[in-house]
Every structure is written in structure tokens, then in C-alpha cells.
VOKELO-236807 format. One record per atom (N, C-alpha, C): residue in one letter; residue number from 1; x, y, z. Coordinates in Angstrom, 2 decimals. Example, Ala and Ser with C-alpha at 12.3 -4.5 7.8 and 13.67 -1.06 7.14 Angstrom:
REM VOKELO-236807
+---+-----+---------+---------+---------+
: r :   k :       u :       v :       w :
+---+-----+---------+---------+---------+
: A :   1 :   13.19 :   -5.69 :    7.80 :
: A :   1 :   12.30 :   -4.50 :    7.80 :
: A :   1 :   13.20 :   -3.30 :    7.80 :
: S :   2 :   12.85 :   -2.25 :    7.08 :
: S :   2 :   13.67 :   -1.06 :    7.14 :
: S :   2 :   12.90 :    0.03 :    7.87 :
+---+-----+---------+---------+---------+
This chain:
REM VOKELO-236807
+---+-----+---------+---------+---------+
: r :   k :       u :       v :       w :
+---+-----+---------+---------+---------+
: X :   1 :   55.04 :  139.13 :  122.53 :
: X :   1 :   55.28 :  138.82 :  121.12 :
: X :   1 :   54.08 :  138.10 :  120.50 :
: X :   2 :   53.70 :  137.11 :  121.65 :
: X :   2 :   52.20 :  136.75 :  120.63 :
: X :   2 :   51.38 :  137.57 :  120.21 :
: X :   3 :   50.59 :  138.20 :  121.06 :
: X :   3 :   50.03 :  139.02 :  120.54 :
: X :   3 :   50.29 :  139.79 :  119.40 :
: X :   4 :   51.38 :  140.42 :  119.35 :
: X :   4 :   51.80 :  141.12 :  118.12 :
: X :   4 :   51.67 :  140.79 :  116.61 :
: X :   5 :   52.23 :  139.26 :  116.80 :
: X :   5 :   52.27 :  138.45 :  115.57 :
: X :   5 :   50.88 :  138.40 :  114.95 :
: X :   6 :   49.82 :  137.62 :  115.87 :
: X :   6 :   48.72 :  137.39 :  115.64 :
: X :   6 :   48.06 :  138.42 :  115.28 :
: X :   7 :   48.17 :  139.54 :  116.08 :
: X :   7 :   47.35 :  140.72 :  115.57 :
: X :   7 :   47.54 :  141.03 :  114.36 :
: X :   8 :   48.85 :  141.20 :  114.24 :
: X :   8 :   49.13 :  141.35 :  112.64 :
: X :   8 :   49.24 :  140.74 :  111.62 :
: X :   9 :   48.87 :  139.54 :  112.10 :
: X :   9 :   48.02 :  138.42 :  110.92 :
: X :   9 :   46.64 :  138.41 :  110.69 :
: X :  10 :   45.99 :  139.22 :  111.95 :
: X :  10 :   44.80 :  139.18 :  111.95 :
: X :  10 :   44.62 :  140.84 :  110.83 :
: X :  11 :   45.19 :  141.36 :  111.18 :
: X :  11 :   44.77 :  143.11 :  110.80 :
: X :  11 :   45.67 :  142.48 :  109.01 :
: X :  12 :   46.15 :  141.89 :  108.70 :
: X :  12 :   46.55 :  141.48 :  107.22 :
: X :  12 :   45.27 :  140.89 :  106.47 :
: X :  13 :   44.82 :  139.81 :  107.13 :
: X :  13 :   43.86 :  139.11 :  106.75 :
: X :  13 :   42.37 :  139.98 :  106.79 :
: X :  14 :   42.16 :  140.87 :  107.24 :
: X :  14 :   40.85 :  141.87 :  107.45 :
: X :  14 :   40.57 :  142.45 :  106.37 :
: X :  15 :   41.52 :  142.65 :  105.46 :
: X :  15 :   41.01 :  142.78 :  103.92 :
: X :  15 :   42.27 :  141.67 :  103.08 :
: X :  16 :   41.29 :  140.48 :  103.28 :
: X :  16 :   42.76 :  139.46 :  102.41 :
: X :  16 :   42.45 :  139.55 :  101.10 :
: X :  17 :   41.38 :  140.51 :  100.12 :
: X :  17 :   42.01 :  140.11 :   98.37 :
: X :  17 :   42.26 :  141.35 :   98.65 :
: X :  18 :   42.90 :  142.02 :   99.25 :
: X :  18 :   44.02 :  143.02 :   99.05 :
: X :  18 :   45.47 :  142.73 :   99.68 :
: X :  19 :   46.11 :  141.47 :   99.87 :
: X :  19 :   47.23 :  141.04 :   99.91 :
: X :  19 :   48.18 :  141.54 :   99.18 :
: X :  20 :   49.42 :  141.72 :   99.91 :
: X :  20 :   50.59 :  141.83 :   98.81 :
: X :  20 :   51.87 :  141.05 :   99.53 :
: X :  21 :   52.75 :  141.04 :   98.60 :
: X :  21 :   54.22 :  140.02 :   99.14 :
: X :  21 :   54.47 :  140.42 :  100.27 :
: X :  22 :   55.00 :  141.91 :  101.02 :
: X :  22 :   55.57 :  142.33 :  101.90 :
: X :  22 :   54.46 :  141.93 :  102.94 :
: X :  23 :   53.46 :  141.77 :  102.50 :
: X :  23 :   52.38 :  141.54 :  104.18 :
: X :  23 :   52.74 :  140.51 :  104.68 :
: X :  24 :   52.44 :  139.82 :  103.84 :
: X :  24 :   52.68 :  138.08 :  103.56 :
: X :  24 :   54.46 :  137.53 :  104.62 :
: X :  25 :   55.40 :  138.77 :  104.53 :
: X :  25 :   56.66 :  138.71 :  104.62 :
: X :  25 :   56.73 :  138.83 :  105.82 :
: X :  26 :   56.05 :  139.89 :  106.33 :
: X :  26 :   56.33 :  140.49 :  107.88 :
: X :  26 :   55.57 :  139.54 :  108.78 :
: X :  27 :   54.72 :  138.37 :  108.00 :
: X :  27 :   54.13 :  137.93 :  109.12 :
: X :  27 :   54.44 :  136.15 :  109.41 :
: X :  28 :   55.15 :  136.04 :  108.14 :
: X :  28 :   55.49 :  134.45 :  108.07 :
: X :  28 :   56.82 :  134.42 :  107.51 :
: X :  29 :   57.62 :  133.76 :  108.22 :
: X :  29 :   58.97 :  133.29 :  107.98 :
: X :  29 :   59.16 :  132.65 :  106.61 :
: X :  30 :   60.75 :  132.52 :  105.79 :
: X :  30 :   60.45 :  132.32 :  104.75 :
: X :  30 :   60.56 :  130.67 :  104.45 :
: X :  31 :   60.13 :  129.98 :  105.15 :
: X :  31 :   60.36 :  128.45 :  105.57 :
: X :  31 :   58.78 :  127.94 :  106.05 :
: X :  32 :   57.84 :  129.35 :  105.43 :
: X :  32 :   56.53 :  128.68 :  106.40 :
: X :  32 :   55.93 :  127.81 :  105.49 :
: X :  33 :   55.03 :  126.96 :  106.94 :
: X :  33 :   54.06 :  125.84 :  105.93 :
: X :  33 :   52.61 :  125.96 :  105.77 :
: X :  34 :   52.44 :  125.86 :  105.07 :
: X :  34 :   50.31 :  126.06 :  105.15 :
: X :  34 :   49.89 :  125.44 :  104.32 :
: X :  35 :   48.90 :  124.92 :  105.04 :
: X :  35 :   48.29 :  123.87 :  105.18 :
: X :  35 :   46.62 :  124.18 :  104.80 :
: X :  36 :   46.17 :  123.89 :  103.79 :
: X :  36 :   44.40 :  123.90 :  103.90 :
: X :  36 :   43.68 :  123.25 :  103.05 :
: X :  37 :   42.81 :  122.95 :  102.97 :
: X :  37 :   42.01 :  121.75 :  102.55 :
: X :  37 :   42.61 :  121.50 :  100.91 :
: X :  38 :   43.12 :  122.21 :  100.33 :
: X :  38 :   43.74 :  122.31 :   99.00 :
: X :  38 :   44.82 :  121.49 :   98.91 :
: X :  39 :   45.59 :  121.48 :  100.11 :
: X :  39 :   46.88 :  120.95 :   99.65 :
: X :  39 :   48.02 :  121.80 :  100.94 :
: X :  40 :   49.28 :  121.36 :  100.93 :
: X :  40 :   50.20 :  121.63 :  101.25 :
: X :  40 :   50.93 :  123.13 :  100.35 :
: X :  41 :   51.44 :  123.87 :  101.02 :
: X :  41 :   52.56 :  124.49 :  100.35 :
: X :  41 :   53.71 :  125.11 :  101.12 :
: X :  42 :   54.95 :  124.90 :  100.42 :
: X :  42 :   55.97 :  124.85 :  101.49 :
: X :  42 :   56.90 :  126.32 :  100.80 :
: X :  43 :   57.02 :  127.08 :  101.71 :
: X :  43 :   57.94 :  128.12 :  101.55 :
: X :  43 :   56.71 :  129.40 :  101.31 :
: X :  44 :   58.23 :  130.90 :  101.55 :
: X :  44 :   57.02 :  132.37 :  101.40 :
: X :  44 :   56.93 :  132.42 :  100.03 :
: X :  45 :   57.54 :  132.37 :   99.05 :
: X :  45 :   57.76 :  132.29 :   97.80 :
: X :  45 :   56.44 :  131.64 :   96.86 :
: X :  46 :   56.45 :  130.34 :   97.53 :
: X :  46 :   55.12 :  129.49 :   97.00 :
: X :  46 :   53.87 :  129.96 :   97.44 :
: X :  47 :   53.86 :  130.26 :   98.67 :
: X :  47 :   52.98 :  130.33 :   99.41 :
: X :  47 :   52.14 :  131.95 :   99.02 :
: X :  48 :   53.49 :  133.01 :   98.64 :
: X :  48 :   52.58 :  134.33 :   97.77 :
: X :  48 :   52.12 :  134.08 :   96.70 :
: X :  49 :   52.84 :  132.98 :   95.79 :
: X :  49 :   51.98 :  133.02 :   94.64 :
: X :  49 :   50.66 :  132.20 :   95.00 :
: X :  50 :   50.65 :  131.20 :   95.43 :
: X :  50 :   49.13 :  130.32 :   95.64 :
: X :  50 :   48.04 :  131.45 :   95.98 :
: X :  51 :   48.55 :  132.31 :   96.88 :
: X :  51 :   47.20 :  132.81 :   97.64 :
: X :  51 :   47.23 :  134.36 :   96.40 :
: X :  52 :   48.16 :  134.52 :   95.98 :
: X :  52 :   47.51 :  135.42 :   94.52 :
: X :  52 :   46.74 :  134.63 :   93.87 :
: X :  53 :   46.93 :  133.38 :   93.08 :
: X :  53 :   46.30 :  132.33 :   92.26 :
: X :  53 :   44.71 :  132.25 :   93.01 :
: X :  54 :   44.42 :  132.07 :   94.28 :
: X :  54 :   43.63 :  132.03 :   95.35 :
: X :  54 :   42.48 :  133.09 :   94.91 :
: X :  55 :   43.20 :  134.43 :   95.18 :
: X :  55 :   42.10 :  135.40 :   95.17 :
: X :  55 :   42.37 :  136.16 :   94.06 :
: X :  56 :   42.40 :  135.41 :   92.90 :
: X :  56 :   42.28 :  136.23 :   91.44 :
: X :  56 :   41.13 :  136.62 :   91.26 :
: X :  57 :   40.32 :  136.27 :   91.22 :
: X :  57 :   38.81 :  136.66 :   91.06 :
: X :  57 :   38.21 :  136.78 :   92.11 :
: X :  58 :   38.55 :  137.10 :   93.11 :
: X :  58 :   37.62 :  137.79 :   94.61 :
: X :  58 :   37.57 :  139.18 :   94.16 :
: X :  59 :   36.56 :  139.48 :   94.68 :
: X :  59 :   36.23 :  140.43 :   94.36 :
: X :  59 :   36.16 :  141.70 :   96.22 :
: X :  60 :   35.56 :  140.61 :   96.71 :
: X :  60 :   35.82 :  141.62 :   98.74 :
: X :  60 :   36.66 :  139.74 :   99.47 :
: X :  61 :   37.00 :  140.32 :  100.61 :
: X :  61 :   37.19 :  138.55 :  101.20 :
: X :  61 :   37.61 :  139.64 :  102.82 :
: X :  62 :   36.98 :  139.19 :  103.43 :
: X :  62 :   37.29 :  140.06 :  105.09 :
: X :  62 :   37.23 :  138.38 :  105.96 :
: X :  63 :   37.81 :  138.74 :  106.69 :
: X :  63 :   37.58 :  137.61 :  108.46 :
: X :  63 :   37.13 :  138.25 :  109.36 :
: X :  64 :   36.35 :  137.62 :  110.03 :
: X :  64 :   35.66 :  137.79 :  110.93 :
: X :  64 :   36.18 :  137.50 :  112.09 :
: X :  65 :   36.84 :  137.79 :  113.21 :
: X :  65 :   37.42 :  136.47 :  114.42 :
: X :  65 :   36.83 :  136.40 :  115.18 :
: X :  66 :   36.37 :  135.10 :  116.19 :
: X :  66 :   35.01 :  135.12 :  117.00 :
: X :  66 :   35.70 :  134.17 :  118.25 :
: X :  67 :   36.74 :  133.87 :  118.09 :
: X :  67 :   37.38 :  133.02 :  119.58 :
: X :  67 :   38.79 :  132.78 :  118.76 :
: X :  68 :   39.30 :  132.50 :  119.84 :
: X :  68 :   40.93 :  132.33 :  120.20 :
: X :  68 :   41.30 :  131.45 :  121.28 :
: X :  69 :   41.98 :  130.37 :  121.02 :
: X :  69 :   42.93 :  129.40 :  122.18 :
: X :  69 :   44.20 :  130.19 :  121.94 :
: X :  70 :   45.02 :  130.01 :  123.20 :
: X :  70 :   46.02 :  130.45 :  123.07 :
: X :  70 :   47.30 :  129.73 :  124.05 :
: X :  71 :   48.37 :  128.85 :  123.08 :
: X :  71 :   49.44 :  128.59 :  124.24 :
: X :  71 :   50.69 :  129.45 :  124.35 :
: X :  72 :   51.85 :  129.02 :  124.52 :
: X :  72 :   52.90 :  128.94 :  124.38 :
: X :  72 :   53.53 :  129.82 :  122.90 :
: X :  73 :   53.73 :  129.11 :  122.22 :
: X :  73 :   53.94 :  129.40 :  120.40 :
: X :  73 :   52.70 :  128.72 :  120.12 :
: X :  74 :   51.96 :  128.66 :  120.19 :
: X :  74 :   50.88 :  128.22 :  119.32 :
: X :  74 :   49.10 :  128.76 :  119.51 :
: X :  75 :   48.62 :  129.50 :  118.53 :
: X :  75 :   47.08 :  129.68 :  118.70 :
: X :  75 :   46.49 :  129.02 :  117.57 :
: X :  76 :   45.13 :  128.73 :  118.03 :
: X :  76 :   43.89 :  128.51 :  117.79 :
: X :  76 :   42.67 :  129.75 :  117.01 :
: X :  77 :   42.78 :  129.94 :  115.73 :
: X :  77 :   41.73 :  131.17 :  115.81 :
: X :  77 :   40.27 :  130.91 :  115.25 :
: X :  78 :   38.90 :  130.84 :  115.32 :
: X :  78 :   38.01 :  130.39 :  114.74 :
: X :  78 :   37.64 :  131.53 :  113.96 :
: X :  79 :   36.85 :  131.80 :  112.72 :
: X :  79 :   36.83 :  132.66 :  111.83 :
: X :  79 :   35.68 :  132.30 :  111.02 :
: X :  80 :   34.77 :  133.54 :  110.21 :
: X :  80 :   34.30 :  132.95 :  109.14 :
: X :  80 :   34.44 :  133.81 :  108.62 :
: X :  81 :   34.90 :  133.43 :  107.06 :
: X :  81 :   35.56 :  134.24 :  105.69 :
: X :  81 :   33.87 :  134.57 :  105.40 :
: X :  82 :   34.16 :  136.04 :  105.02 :
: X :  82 :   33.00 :  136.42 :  104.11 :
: X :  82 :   33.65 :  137.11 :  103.10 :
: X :  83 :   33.36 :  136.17 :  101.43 :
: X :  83 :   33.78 :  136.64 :  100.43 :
: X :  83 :   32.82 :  136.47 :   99.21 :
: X :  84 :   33.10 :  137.40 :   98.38 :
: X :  84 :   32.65 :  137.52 :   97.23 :
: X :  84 :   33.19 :  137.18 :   96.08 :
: X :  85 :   33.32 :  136.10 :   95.13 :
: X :  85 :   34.31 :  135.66 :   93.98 :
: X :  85 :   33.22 :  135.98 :   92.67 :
: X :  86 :   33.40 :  135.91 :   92.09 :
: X :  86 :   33.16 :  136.68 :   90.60 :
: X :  86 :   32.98 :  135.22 :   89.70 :
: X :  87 :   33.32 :  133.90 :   89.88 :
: X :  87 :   33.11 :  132.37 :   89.88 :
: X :  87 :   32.11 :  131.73 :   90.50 :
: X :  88 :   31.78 :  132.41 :   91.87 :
: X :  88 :   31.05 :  131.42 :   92.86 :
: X :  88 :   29.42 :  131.95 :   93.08 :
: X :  89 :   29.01 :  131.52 :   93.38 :
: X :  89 :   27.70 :  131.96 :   93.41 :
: X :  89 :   26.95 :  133.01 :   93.00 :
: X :  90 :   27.60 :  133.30 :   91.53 :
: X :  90 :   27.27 :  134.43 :   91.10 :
: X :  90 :   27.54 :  135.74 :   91.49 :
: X :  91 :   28.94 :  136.13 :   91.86 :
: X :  91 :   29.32 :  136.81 :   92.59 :
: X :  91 :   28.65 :  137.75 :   94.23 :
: X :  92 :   27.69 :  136.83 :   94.65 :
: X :  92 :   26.81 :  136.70 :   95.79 :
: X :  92 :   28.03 :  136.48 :   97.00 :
: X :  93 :   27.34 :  136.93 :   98.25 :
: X :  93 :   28.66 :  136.79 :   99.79 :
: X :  93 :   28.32 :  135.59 :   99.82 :
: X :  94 :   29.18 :  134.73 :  100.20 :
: X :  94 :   29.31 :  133.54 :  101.07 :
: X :  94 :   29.99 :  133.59 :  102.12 :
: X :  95 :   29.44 :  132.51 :  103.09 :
: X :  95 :   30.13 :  132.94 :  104.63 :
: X :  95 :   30.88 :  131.40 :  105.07 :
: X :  96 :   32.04 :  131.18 :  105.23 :
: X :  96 :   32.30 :  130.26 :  105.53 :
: X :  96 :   33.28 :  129.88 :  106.98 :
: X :  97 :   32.64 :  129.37 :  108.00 :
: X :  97 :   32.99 :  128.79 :  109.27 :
: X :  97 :   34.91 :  128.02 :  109.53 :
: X :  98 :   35.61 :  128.77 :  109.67 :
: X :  98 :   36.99 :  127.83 :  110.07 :
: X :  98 :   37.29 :  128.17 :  111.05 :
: X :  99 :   38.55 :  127.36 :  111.17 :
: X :  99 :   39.33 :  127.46 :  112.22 :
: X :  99 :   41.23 :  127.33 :  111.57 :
: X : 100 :   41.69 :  128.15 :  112.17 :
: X : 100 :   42.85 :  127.88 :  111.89 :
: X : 100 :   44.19 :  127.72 :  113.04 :
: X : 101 :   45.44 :  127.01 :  112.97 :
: X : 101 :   46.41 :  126.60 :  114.20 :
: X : 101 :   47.17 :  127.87 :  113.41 :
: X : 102 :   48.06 :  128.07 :  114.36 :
: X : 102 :   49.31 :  128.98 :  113.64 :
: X : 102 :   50.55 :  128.75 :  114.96 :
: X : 103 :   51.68 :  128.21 :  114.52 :
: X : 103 :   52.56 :  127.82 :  115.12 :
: X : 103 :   53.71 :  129.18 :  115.34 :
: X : 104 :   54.73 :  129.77 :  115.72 :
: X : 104 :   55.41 :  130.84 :  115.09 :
: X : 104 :   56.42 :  130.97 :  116.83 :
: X : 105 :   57.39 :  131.96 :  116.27 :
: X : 105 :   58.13 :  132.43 :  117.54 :
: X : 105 :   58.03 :  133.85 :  116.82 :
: X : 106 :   59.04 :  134.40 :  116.38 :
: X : 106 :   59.15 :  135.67 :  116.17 :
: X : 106 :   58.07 :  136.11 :  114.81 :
: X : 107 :   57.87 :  134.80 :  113.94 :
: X : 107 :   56.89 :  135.33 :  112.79 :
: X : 107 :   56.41 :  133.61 :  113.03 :
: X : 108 :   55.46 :  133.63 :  111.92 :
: X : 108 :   54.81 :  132.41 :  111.75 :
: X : 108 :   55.07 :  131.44 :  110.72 :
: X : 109 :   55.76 :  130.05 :  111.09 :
: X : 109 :   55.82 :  129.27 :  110.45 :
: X : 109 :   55.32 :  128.09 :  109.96 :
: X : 110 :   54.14 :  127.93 :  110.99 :
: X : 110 :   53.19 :  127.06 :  110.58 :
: X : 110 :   51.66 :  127.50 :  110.37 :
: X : 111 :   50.85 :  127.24 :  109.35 :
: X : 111 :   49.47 :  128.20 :  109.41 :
: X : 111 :   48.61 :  126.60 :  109.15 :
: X : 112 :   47.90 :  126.23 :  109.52 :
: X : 112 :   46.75 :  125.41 :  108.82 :
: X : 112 :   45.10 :  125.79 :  108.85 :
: X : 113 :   44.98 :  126.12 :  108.13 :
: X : 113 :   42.92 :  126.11 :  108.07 :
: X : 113 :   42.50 :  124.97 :  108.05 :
: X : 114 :   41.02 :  124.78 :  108.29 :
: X : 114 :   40.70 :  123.75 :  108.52 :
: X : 114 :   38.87 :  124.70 :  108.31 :
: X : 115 :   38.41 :  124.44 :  107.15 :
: X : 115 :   37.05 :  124.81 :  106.78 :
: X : 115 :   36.17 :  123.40 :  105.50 :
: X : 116 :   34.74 :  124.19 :  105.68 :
: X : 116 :   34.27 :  123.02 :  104.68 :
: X : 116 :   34.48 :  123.43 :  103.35 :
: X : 117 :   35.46 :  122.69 :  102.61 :
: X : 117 :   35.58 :  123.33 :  101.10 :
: X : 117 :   34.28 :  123.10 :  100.34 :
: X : 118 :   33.54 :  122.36 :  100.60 :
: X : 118 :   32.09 :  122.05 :   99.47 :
: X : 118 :   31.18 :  123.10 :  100.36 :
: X : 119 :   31.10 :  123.89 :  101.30 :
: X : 119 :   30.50 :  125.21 :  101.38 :
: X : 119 :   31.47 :  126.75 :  100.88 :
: X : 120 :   32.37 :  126.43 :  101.05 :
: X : 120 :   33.36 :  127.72 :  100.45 :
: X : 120 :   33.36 :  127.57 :   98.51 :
: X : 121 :   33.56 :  125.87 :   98.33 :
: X : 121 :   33.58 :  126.29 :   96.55 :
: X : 121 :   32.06 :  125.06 :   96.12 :
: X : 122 :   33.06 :  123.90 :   96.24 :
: X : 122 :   31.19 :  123.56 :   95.64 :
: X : 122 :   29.98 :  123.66 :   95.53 :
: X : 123 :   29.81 :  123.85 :   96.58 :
: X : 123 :   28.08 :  124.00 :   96.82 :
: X : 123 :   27.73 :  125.29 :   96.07 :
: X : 124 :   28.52 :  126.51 :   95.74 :
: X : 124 :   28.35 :  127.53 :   94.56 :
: X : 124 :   29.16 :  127.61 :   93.77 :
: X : 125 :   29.36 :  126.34 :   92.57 :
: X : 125 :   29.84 :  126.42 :   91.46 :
: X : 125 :   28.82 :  126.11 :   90.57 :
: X : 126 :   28.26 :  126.80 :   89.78 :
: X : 126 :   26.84 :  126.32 :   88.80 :
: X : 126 :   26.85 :  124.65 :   88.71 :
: X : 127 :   25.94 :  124.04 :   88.58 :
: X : 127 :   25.93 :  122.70 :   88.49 :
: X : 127 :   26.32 :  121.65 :   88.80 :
: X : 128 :   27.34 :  121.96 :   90.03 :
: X : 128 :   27.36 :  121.25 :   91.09 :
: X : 128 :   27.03 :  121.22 :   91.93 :
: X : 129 :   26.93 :  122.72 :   92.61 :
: X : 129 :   25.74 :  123.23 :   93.78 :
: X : 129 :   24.31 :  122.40 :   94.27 :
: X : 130 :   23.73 :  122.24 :   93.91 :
: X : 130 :   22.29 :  121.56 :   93.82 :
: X : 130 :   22.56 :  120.33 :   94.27 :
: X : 131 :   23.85 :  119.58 :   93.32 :
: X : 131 :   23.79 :  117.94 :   94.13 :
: X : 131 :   24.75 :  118.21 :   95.19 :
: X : 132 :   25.35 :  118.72 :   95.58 :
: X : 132 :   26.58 :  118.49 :   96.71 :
: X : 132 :   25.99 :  119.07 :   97.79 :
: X : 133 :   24.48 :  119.95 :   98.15 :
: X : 133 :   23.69 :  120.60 :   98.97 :
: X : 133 :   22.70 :  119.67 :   99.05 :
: X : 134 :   22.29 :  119.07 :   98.10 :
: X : 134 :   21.44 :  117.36 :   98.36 :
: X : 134 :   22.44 :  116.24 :   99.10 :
: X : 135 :   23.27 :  116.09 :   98.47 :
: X : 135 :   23.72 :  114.81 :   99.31 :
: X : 135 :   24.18 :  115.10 :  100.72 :
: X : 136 :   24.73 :  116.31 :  100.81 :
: X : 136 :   24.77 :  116.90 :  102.61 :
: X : 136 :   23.64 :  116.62 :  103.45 :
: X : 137 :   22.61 :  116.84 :  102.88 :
: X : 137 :   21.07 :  116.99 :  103.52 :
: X : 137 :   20.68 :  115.79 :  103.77 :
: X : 138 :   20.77 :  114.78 :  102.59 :
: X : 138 :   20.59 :  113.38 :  102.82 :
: X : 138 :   21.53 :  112.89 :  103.70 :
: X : 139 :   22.29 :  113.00 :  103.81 :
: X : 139 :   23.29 :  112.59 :  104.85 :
: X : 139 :   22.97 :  113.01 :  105.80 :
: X : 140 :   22.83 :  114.40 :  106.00 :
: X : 140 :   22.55 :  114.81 :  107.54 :
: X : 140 :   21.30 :  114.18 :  108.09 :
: X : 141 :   20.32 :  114.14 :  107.08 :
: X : 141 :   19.03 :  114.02 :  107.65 :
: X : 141 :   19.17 :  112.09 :  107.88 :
: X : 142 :   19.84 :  111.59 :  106.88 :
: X : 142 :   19.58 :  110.28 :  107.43 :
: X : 142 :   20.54 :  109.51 :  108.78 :
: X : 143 :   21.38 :  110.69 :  109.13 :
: X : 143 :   22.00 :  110.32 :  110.29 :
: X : 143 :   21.19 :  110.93 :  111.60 :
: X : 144 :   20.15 :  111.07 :  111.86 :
: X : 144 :   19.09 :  111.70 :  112.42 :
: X : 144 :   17.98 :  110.87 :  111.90 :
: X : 145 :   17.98 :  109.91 :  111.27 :
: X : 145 :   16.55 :  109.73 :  110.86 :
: X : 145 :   16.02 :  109.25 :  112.12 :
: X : 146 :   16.39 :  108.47 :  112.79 :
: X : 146 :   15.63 :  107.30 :  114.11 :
: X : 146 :   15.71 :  108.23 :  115.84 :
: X : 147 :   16.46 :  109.39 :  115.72 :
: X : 147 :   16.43 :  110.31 :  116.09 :
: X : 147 :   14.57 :  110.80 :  116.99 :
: X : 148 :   14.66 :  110.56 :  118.27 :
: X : 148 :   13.25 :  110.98 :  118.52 :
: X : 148 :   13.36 :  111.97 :  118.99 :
+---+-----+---------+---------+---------+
């Protein structure tokens, strides 16, 4: 059964701005929770409209999967979204690094991501980009400064 589930969360998500309710249905219970740097949302109901609201203006959005933990009811999947929004960097790909838990028995009721939102939206929103890619740098670089 794991396998199954996952696969078919994975083969849903392989073209995710082409989502629809019934995908969304067959793969998460209607009690699921998800979880990602945005916020909470509780139920299938909420949870189809957010991720319509989500990818209104995507234009491609694919996953990539590059490792997997795996227990009991619960995996681990690491991923990086490559998408195109019609808002973000000038409708240019961006590639962004996560990881997500997914809890489930027969479908999935718990999902959480866990990515950097100031590389997925800030860092390419016109005029915020520039400082939120400076202060990363300064940060990075000055936690390394004494670094030999």
C-alpha cells in the first residue's frame, strides 16, 4: 500500500499546475492536513481551493524526486519544484530544493513541505529580489567570515 499511495502522489504532482479536485481526492483523505511554509490548512475542501489559489498563475510546475526515507505510515520525500509563474521572475524557471513528510494509511492525511520560501517567492518578486539575495549573502558570508 505504500508504495501505491506515494506513487500516486508522486505521478499527481509530476505535472502539479495541472491539478484537479478528483486527484487531490484519490490521494488525500478528506480530514487531511498540510502544512507549508504559508500556513496550515485543514480539510480536502480547503486544501483544493488553496492549491488552485497557489497555482493561478503558474504557468509549468513539475517535481523532481531525488531520495526517499521510508517507515511504517510515514515517508520522507526530497524534491525540487521546477516552476514557471507569470509573477515571479519574469516568468523565468526557478528551481526550488524541499523536502516533504507525508503521514497516510490507505490515503494521505498528513502532508508537510518544508522549502526556502525567500528562494521559491522573494528573492523573484521585482524589488524585493536584490535585497533578500543581499542579506542571504551577508549572512552567509559573515557566518564564514573567520573561517580559514
Amino acid at each position: 500500500m505504500t508504495d501505491s499511495i506515494i506513487d500516486k502522489l508522486k505521478s499527481t504532482f509530476a505535472t502539479a499546475d495541472k491539478l484537479k479536485a478528483e486527484d487531490l481526492a484519490e490521494i488525500y483523505t478528506p480530514d487531511i492536513t498540510f502544512i507549508d511554509p504559508l500556513g496550515r490548512v485543514e480539510g480536502l475542501h480547503r486544501l483544493t481551493h488553496y492549491m488552485g489559489a497557489m497555482y493561478e498563475n503558474v504557468r509549468s510546475c513539475r517535481f523532481d524526486y531525488l531520495d526517499e526515507i521510508q517507515t511504517d505510515n510515514k515517508v520522507v520525500v526530497k524534491w525540487d519544484m521546477v516552476v514557471r509563474h507569470a509573477k515571479l521572475k519574469a516568468g523565468k524557471e526557478i528551481v526550488v530544493r524541499g523536502v516533504s513528510l507525508f503521514e497516510f494509511n490507505d490515503k494521505i492525511h498528513y502532508h508537510e513541505d518544508v522549502y526556502d520560501l525567500g528562494a521559491a517567492v522573494y528573492e523573484n518578486v521585482p524589488l524585493f529580489g536584490a535585497p533578500v539575495r543581499w542579506i542571504k549573502k551577508r549572512a552567509h558570508d559573515q557566518a564564514l567570515k573567520d573561517v580559514v
